[in-house]
Backbone bond lengths (Angstrom), bond angles and torsions (degrees), N, CA, C in turn:
res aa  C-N    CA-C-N  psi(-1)  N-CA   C-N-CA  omega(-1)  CA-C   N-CA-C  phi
1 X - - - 1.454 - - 1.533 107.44 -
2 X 1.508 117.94 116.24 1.184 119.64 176.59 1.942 119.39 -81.13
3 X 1.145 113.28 -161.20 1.670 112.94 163.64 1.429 114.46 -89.27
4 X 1.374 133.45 -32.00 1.226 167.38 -112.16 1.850 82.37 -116.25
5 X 1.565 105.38 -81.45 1.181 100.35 155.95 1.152 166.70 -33.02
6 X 1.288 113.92 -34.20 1.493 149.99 -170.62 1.620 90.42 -91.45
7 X 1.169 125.56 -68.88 1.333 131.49 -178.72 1.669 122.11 -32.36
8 X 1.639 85.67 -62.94 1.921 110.98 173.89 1.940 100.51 -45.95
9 X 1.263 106.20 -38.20 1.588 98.30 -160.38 1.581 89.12 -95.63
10 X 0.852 143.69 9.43 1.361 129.34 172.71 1.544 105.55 -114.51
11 X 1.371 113.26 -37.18 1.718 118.13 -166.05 2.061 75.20 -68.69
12 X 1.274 150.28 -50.69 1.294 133.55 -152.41 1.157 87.48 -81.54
13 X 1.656 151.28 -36.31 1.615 133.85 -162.98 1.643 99.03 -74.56
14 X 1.118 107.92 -53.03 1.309 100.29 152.31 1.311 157.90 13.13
15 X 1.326 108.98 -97.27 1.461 153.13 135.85 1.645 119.21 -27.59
16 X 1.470 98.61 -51.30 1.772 103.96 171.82 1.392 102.31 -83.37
17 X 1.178 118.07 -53.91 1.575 115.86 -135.72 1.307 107.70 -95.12
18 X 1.663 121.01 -25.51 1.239 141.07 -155.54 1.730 99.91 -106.02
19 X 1.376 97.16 -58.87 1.739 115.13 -176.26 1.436 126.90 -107.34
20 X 1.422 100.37 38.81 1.956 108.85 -175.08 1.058 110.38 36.45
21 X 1.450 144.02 21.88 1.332 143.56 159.26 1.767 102.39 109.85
22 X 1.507 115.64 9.36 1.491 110.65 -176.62 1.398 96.47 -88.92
23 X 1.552 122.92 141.20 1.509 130.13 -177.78 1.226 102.29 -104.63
24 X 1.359 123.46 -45.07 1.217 152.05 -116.85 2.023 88.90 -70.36
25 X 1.304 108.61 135.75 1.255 122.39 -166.19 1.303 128.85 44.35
26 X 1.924 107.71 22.23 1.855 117.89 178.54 2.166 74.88 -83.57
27 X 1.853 80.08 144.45 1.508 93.64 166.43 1.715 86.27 -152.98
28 X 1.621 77.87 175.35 2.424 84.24 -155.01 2.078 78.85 -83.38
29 X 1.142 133.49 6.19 1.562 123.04 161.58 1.853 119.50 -112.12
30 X 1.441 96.35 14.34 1.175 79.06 -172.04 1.818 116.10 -98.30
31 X 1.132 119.32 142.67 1.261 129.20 -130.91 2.195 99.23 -83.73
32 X 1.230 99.17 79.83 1.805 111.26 -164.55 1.866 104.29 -47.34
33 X 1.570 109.22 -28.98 1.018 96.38 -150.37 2.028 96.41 -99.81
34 X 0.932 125.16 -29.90 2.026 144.77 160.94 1.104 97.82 -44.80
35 X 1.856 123.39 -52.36 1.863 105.79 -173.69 1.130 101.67 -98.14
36 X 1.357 149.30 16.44 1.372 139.38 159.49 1.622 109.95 97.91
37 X 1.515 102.82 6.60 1.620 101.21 165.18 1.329 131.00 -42.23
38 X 1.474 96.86 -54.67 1.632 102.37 -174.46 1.583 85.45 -117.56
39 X 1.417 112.69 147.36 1.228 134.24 153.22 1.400 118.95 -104.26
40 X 1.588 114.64 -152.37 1.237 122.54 162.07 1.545 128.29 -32.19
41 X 1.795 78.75 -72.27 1.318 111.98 175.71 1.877 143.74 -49.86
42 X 1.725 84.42 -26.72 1.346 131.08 -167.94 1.475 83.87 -67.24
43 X 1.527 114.50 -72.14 1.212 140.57 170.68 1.598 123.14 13.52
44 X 1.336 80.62 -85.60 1.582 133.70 171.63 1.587 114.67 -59.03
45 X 1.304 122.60 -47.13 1.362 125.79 146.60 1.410 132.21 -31.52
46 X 1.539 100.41 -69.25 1.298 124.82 -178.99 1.352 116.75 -67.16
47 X 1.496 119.39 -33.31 1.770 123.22 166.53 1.941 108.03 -60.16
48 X 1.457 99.55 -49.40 1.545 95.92 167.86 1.372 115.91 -37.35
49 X 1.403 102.86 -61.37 1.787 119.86 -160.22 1.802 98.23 -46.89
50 X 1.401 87.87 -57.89 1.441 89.44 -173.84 1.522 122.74 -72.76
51 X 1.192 143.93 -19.92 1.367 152.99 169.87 1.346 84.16 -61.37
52 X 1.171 135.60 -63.91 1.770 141.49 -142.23 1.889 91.88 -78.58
53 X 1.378 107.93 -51.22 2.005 107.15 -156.70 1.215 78.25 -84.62
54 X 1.259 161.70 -47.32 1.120 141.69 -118.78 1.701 119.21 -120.61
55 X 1.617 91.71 -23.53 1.876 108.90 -160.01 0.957 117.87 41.94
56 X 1.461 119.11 75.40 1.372 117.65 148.17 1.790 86.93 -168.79
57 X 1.555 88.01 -176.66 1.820 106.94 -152.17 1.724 97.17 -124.52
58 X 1.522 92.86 128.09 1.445 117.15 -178.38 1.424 85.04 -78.36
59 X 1.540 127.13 149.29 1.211 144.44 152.36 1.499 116.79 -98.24
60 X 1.393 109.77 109.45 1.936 120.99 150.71 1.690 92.41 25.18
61 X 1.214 94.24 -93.36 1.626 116.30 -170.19 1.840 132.45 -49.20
62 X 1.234 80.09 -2.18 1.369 108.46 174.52 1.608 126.32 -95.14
63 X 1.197 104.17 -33.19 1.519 121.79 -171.44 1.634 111.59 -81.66
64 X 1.276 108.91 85.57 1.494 123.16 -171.09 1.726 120.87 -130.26
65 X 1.192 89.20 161.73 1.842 71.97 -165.59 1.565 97.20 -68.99
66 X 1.170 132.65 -28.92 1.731 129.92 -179.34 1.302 117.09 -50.20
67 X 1.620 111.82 -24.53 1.216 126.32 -179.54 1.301 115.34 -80.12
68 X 0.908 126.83 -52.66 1.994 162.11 162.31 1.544 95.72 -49.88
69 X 1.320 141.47 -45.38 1.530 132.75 -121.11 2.117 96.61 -79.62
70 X 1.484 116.22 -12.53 1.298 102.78 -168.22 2.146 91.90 -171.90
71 X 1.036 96.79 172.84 1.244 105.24 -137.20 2.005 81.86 -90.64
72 X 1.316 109.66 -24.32 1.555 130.06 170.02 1.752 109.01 -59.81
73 X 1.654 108.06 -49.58 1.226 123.70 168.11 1.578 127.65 -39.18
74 X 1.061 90.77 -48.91 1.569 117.11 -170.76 1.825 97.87 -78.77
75 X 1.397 112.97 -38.33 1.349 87.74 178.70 1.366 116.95 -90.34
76 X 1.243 134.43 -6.29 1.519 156.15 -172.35 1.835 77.26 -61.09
77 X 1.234 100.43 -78.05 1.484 95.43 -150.99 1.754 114.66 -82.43
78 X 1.451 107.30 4.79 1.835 112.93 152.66 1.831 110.10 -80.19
79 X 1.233 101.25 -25.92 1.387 78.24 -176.51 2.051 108.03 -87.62
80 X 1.329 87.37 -29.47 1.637 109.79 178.94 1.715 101.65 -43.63
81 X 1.712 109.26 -58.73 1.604 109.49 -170.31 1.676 94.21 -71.44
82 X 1.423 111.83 -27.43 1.858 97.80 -159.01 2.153 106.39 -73.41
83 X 1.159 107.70 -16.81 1.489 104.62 -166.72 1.883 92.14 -80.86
């Protein structure tokens, strides 16, 4: 599993699940959690997404906006928990 990858499958959960299927100006830096992409809730979504696409388990202590802050973020720390 590359970053490249990891990214692609999240920028589309994203995209569907997050943004009714609008992409349009999602980039793997653009900052999800400042324009109101991801919220709380978003959060909480996206820990699913990833426990479920990914197999493996976000920890409590993990779930931070640094983690959350960009779509690059998010894979830093899937590939970070997956090694």
């Amino acid at each position: 599993m590359d970053s490249n990858d990891v990214e692609a499958r999240i920028f589309s959960f994203i995209a569907k699940t997050l943004l009714g299927g609008h992409s349009e100006g999602l980039e793997r830096a653009t900052p999800l959690l400042e324009l109101g992409v991801v919220d709380s809730m978003g959060i909480t979504r996206l820990t699913t997404f990833l426990e479920t696409e990914f197999g493996l388990r976000v920890p409590v202590e993990e779930l931070s906006a640094v983690n959350f802050a960009s779509i690059e973020a998010i894979a830093r720390l899937v590939l970070r928990l997956s090694a």
